[in-house]
Biotite code that builds the C-alpha atoms (Angstrom):
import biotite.structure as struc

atoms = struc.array([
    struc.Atom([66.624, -110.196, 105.792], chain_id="A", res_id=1, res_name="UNK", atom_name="CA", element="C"),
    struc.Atom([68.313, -110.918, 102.525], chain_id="A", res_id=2, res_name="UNK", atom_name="CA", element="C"),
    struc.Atom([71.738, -112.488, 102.490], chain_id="A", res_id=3, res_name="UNK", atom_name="CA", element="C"),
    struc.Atom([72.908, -110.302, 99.730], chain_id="A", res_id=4, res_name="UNK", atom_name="CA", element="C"),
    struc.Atom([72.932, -107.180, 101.666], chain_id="A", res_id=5, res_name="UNK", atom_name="CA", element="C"),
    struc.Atom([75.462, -108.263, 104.117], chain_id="A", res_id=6, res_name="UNK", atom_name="CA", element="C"),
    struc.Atom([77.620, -109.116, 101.291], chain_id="A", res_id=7, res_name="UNK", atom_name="CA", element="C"),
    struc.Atom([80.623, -106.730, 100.624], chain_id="A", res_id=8, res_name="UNK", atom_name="CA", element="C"),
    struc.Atom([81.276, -105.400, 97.309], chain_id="A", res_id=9, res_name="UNK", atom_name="CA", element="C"),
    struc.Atom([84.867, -106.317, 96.029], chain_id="A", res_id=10, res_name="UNK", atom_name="CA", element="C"),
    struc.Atom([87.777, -104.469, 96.253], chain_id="A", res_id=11, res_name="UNK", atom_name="CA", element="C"),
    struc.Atom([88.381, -102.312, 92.501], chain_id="A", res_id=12, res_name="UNK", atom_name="CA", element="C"),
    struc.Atom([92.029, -101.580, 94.117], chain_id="A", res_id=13, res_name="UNK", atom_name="CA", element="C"),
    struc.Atom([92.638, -105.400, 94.776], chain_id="A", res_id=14, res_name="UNK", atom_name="CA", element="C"),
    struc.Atom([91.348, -105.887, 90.954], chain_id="A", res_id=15, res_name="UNK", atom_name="CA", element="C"),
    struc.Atom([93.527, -102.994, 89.845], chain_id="A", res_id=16, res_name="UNK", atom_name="CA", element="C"),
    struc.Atom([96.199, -104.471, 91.512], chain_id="A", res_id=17, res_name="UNK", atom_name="CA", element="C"),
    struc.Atom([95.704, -107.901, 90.111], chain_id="A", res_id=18, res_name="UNK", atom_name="CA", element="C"),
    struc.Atom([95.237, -106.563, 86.552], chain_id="A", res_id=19, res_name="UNK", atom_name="CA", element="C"),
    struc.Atom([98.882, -105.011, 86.707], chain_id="A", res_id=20, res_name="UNK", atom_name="CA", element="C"),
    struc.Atom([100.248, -108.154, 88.081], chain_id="A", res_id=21, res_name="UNK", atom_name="CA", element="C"),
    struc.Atom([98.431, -110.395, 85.229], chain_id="A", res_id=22, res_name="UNK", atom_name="CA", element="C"),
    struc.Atom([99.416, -108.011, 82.494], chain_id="A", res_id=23, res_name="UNK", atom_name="CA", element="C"),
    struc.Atom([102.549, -106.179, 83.204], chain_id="A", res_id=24, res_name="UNK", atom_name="CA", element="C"),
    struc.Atom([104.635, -107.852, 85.430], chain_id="A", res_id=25, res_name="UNK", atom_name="CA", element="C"),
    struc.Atom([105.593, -110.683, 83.313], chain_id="A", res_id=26, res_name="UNK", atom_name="CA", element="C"),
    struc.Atom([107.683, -108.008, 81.677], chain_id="A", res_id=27, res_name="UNK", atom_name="CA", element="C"),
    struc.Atom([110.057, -106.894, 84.055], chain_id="A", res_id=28, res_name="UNK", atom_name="CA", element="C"),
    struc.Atom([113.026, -108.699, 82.827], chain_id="A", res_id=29, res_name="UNK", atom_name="CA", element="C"),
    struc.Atom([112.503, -107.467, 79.538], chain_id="A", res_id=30, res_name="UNK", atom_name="CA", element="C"),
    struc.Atom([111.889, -103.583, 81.134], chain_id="A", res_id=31, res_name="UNK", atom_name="CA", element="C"),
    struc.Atom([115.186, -104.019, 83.039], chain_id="A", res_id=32, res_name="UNK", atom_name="CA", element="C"),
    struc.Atom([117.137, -105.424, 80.040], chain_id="A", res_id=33, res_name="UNK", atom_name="CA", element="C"),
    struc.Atom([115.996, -102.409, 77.889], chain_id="A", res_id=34, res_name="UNK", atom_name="CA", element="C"),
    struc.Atom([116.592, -100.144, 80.727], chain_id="A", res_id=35, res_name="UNK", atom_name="CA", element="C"),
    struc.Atom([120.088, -101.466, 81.401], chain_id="A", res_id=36, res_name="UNK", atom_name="CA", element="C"),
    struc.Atom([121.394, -101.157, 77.204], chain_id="A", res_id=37, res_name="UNK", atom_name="CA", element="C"),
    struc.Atom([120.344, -97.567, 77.640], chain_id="A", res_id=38, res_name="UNK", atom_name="CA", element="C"),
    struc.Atom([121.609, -96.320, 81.166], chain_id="A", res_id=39, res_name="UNK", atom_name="CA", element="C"),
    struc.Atom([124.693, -98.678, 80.717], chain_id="A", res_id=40, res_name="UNK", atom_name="CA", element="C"),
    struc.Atom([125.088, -99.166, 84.416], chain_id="A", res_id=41, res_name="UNK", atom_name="CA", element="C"),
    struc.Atom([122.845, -101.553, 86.324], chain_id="A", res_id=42, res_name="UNK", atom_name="CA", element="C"),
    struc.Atom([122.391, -99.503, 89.554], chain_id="A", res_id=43, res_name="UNK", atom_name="CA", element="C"),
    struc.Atom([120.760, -96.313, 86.846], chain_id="A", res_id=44, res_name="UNK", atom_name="CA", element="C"),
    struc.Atom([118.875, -99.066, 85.283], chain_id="A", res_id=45, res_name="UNK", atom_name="CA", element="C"),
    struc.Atom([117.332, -100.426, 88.454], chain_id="A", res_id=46, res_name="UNK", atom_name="CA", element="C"),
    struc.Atom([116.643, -97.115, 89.334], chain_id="A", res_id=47, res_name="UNK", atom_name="CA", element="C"),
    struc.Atom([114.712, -96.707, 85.703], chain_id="A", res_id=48, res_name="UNK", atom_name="CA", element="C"),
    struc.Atom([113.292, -99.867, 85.805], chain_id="A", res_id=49, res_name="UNK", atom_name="CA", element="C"),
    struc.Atom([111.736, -99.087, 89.088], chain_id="A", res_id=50, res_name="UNK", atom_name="CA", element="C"),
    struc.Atom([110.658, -95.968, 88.115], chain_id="A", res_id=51, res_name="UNK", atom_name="CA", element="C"),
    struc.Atom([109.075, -97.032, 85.466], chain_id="A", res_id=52, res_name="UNK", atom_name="CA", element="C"),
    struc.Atom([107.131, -99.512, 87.178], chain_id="A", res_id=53, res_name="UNK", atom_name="CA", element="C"),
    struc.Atom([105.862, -97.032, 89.276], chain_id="A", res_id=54, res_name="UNK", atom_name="CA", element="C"),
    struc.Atom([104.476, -94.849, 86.477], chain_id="A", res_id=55, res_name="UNK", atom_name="CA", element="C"),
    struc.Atom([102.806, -97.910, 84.793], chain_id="A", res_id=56, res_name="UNK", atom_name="CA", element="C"),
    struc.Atom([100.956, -98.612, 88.148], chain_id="A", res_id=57, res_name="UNK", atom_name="CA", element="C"),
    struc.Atom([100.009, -94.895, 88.298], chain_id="A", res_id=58, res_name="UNK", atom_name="CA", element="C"),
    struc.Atom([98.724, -95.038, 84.614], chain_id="A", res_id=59, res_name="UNK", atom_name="CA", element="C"),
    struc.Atom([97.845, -98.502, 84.305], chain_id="A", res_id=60, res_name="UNK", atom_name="CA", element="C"),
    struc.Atom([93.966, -96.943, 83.971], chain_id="A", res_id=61, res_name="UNK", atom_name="CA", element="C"),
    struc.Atom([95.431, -95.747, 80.640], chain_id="A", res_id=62, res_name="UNK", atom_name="CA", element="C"),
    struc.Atom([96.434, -99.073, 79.234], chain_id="A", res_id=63, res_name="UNK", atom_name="CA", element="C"),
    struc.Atom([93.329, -100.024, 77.161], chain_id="A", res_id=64, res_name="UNK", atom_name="CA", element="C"),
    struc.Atom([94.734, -103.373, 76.047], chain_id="A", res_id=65, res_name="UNK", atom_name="CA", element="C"),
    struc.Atom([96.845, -104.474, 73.306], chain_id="A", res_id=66, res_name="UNK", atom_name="CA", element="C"),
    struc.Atom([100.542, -106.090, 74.212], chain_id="A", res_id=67, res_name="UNK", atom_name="CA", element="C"),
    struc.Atom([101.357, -104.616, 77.758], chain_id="A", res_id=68, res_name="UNK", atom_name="CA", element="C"),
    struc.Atom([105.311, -105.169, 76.804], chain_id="A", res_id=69, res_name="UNK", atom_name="CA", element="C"),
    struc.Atom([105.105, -102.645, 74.026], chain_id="A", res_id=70, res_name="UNK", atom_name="CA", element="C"),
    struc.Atom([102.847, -99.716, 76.473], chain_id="A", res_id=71, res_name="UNK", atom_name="CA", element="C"),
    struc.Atom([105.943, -101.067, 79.393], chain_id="A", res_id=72, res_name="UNK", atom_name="CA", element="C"),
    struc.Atom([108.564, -100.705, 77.293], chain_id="A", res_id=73, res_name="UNK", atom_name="CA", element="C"),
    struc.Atom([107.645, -97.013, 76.189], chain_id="A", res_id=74, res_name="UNK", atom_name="CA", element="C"),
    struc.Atom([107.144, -96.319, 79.730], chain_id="A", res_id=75, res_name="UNK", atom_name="CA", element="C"),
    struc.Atom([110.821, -97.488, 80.451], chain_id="A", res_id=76, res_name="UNK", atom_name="CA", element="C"),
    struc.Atom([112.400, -95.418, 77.454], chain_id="A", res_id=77, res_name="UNK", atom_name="CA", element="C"),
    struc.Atom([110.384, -92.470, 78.251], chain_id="A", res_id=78, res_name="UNK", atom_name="CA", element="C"),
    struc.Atom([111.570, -92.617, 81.950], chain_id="A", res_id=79, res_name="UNK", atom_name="CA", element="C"),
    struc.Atom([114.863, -93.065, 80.891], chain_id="A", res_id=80, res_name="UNK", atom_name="CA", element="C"),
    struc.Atom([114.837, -90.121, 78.749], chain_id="A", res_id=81, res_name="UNK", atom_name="CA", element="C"),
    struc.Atom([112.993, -87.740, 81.637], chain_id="A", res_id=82, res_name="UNK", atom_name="CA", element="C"),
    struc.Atom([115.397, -88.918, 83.948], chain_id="A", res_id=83, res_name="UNK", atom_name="CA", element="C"),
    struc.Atom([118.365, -88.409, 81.727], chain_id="A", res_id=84, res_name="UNK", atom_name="CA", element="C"),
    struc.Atom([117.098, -84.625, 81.285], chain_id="A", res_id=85, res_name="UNK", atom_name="CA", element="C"),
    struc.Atom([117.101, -83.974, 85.031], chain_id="A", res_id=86, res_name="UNK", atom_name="CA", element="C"),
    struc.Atom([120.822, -85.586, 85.336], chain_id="A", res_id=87, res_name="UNK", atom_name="CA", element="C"),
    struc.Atom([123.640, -82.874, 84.465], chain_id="A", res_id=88, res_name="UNK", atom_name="CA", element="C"),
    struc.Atom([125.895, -84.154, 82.071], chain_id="A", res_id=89, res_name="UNK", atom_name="CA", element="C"),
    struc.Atom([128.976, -84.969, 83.935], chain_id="A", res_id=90, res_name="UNK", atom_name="CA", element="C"),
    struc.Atom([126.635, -86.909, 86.668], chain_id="A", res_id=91, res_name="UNK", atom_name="CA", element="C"),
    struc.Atom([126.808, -89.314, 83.530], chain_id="A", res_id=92, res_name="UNK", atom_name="CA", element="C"),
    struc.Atom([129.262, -91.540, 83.655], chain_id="A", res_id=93, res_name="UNK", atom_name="CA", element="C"),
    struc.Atom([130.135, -94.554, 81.125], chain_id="A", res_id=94, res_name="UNK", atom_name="CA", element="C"),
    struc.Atom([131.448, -97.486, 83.104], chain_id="A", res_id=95, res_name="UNK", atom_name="CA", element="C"),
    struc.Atom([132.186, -101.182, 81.738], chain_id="A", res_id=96, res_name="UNK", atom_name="CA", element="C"),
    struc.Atom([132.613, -104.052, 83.980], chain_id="A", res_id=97, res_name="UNK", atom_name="CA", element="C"),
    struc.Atom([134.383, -106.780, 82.032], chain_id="A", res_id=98, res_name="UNK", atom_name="CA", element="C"),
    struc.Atom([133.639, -108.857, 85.465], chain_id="A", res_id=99, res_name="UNK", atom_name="CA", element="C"),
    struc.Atom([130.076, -107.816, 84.951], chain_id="A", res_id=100, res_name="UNK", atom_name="CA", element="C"),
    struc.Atom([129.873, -108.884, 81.291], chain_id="A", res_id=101, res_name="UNK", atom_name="CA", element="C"),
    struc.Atom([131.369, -112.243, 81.171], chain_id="A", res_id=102, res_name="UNK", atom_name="CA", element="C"),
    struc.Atom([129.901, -115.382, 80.192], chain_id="A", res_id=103, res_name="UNK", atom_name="CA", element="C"),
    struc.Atom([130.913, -117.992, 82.517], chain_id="A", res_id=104, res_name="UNK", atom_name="CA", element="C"),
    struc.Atom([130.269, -121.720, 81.424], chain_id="A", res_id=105, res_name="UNK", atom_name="CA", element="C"),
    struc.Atom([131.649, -124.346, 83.154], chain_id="A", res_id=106, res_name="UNK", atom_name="CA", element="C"),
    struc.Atom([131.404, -127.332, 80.549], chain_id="A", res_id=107, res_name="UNK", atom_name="CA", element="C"),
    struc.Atom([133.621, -125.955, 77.917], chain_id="A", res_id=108, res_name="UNK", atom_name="CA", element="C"),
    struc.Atom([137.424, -125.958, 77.539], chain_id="A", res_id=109, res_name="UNK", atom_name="CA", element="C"),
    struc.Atom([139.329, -123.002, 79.107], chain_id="A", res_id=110, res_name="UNK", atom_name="CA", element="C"),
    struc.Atom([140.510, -121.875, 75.595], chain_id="A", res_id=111, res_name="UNK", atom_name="CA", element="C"),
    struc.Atom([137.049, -122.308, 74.126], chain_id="A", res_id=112, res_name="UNK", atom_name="CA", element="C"),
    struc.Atom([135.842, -120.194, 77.495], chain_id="A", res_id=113, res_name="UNK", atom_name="CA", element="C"),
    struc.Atom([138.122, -117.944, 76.507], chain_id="A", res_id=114, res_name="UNK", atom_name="CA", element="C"),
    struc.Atom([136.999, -117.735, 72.534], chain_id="A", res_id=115, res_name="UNK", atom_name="CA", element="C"),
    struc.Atom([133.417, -117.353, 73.712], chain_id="A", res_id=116, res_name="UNK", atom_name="CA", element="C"),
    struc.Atom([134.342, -114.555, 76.422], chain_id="A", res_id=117, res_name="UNK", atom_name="CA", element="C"),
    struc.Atom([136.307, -113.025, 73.505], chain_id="A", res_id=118, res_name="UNK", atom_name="CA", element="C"),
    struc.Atom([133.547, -113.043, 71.122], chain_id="A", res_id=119, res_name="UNK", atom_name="CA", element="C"),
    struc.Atom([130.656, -111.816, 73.630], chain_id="A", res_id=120, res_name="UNK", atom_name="CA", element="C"),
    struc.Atom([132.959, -108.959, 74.952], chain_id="A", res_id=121, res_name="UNK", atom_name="CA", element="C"),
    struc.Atom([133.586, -107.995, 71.368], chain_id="A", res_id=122, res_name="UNK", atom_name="CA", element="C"),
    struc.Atom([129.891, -108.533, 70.630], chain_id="A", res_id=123, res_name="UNK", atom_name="CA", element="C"),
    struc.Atom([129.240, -106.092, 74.263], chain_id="A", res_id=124, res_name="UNK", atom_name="CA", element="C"),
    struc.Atom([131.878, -103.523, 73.367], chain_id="A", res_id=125, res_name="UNK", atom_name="CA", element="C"),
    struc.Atom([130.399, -102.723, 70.020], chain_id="A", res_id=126, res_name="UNK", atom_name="CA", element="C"),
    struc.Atom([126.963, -102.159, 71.645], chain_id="A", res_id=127, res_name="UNK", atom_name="CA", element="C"),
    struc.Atom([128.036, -99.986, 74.343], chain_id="A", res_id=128, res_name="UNK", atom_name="CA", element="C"),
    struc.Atom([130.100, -97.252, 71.412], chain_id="A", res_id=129, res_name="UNK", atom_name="CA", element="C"),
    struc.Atom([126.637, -97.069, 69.476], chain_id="A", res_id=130, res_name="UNK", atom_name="CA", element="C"),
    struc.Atom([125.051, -94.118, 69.511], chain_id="A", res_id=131, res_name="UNK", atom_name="CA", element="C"),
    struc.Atom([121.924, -94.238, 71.716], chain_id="A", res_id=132, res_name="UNK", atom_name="CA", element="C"),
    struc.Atom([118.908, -94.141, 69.044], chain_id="A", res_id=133, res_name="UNK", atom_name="CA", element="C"),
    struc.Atom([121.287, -97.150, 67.136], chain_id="A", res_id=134, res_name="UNK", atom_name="CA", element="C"),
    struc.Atom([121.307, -99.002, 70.300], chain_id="A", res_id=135, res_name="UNK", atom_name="CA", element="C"),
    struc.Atom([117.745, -98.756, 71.381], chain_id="A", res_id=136, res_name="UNK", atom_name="CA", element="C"),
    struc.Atom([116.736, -100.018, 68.274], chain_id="A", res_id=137, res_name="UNK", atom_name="CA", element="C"),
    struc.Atom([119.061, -102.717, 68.115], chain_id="A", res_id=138, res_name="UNK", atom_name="CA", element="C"),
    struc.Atom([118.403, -104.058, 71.448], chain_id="A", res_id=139, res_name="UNK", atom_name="CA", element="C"),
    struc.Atom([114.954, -103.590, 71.280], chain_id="A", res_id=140, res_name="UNK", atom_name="CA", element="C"),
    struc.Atom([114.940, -105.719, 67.795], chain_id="A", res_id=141, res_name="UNK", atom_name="CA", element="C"),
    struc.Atom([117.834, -108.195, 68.627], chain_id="A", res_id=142, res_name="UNK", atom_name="CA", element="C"),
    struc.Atom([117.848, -108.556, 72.924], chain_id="A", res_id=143, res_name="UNK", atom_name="CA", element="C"),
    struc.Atom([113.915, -108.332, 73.422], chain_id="A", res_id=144, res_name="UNK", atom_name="CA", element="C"),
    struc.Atom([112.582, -109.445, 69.872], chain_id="A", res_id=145, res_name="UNK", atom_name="CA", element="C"),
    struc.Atom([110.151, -106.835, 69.049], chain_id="A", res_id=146, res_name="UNK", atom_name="CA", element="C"),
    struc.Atom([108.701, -105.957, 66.013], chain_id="A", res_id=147, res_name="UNK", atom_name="CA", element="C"),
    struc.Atom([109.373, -103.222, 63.659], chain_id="A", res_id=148, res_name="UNK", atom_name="CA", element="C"),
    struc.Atom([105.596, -101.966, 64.523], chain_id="A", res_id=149, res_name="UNK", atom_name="CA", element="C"),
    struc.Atom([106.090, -102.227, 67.822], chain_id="A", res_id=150, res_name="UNK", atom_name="CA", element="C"),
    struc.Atom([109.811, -101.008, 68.299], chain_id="A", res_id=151, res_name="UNK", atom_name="CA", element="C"),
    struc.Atom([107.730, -98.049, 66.354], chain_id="A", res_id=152, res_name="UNK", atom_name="CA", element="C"),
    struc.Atom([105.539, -97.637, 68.948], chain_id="A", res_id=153, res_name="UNK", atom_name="CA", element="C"),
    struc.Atom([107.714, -98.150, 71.460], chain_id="A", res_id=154, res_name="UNK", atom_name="CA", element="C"),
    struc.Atom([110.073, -95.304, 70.598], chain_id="A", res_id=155, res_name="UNK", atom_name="CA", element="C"),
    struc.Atom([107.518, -93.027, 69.042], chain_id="A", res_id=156, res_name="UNK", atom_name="CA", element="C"),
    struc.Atom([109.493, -92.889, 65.474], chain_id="A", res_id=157, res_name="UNK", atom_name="CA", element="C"),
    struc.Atom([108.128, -94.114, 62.028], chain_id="A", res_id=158, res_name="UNK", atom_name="CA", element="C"),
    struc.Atom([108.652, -97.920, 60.872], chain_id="A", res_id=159, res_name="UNK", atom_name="CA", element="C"),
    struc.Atom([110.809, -95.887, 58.014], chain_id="A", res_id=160, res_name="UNK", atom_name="CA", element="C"),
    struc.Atom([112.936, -94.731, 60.740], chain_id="A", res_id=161, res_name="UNK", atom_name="CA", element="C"),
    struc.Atom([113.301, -97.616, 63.023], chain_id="A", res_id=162, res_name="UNK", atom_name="CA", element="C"),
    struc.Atom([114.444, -99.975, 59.704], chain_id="A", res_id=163, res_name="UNK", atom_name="CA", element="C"),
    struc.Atom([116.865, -96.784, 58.655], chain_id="A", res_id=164, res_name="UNK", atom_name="CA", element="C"),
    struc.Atom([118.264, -97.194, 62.111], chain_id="A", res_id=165, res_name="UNK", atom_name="CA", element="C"),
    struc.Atom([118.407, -100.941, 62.646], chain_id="A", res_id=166, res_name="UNK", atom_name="CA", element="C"),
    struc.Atom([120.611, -100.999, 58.967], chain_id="A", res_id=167, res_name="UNK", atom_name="CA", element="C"),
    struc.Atom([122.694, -98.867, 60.112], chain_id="A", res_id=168, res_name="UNK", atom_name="CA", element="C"),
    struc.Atom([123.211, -100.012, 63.638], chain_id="A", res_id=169, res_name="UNK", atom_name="CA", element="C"),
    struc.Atom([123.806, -103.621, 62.275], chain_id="A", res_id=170, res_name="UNK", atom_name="CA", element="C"),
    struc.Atom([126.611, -101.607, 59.699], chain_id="A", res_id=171, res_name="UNK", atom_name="CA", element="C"),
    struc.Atom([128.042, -100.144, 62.850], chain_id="A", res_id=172, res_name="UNK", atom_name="CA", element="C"),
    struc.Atom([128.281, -103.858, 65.011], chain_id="A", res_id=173, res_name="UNK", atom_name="CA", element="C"),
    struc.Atom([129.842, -105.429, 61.735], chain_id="A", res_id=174, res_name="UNK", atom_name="CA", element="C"),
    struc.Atom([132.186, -102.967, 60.864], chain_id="A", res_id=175, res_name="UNK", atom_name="CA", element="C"),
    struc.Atom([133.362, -102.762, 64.574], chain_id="A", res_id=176, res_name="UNK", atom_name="CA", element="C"),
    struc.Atom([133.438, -106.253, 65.140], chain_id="A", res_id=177, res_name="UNK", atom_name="CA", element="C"),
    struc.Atom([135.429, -106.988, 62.210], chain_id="A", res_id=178, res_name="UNK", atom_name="CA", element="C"),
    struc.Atom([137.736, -104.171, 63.352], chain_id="A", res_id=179, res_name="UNK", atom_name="CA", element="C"),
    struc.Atom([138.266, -106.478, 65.845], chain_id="A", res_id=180, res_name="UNK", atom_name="CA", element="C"),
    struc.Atom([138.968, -108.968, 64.685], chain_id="A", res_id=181, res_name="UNK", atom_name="CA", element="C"),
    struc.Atom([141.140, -108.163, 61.853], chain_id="A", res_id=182, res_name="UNK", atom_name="CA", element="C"),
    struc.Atom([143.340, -106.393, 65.083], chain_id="A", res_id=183, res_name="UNK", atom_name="CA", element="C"),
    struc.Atom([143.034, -109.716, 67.126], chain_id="A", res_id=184, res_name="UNK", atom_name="CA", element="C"),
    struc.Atom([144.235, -111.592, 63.573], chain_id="A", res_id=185, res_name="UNK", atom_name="CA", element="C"),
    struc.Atom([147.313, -109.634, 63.539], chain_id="A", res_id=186, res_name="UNK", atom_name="CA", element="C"),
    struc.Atom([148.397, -109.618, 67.318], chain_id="A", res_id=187, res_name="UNK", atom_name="CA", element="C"),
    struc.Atom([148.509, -113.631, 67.335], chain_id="A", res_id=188, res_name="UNK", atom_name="CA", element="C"),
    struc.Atom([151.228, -115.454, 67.599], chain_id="A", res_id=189, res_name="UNK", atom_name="CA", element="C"),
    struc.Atom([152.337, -117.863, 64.741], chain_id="A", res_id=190, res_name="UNK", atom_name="CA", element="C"),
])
């Protein structure tokens, strides 16, 4: 008798399975990060990021190549979005953690600690009052370093669009963050 007809045939779940793993998974920081800028609350954006990860294991039959962080990071807008839909309006809710969103460093100076905490708070409040189409792009360009193709792709606009937006959201952080600062110029003490 043959030994190859006592041999079992492998697994296409278990090579399914490793696919996803090999391709997708490296991305999960950057699928959180995204997820987080646009639910602005980290339990929401677990709860997207998760989802999300789900649906690209469902439809990871439909990924036919190419850069798997661009096909994730569609999945994670689009699941924000569909989730958003279901959520009634005042279920949203627009918290800020200062605790949250501080840089702690323990080499510098307390007053340069406090200069950098300043100037990342700054930096984090004028993200959080954009507009959501200003912020995705931003974040998707600045946080997670995509390209105007694929931040394109990723949100289903034109590359016309996604530059229009990415000048104007950079407008919008400069013009708030010298705000800022012009108000933190004239509270200090001389």
């Amino acid at each position: 008798m043959p030994a190859d007809l006592h041999r079992i045939p492998p697994d296409p779940h278990a090579a399914r399975s490793a696919s996803f793993e090999a391709h997708v998974l490296p991305h999960l920081d950057a699928a959180y990060n995204l997820a987080r800028w646009l639910a602005r609350d980290d339990a929401d954006a677990q709860d997207v990021a998760q989802e999300a990860m789900l649906r690209a294991f469902r439809y990871f039959d439909s990924f036919h190549g190419g850069d798997a962080r661009v096909w994730l990071l569609a999945i994670v807008r689009n699941t924000y979005y569909s989730l958003r839909m279901k959520t009634p309006p005042d279920a949203l809710h627009e918290t800020f953690d200062d605790e949250v969103h501080t840089l702690v460093d323990e080499q510098p100076s307390p007053e340069a600690r406090t200069l950098i905490a300043m100037d990342i708070g700054s930096l984090q409040a004028a993200l959080e009052n954009l507009p959501h189409p200003l912020r995705e792009a931003i974040v998707l360009r600045e946080l997670e370093e995509c390209s105007y193709k694929e931040i394109a792709s990723i949100t289903g606009q034109k590359i016309g669009t996604v530059m229009s937006r990415l000048a104007r959201a950079r407008e919008r952080l400069k013009a708030e963050l010298t705000r800022h600062s012009t108000e933190a110029r004239r509270h200090d003490v001389q």
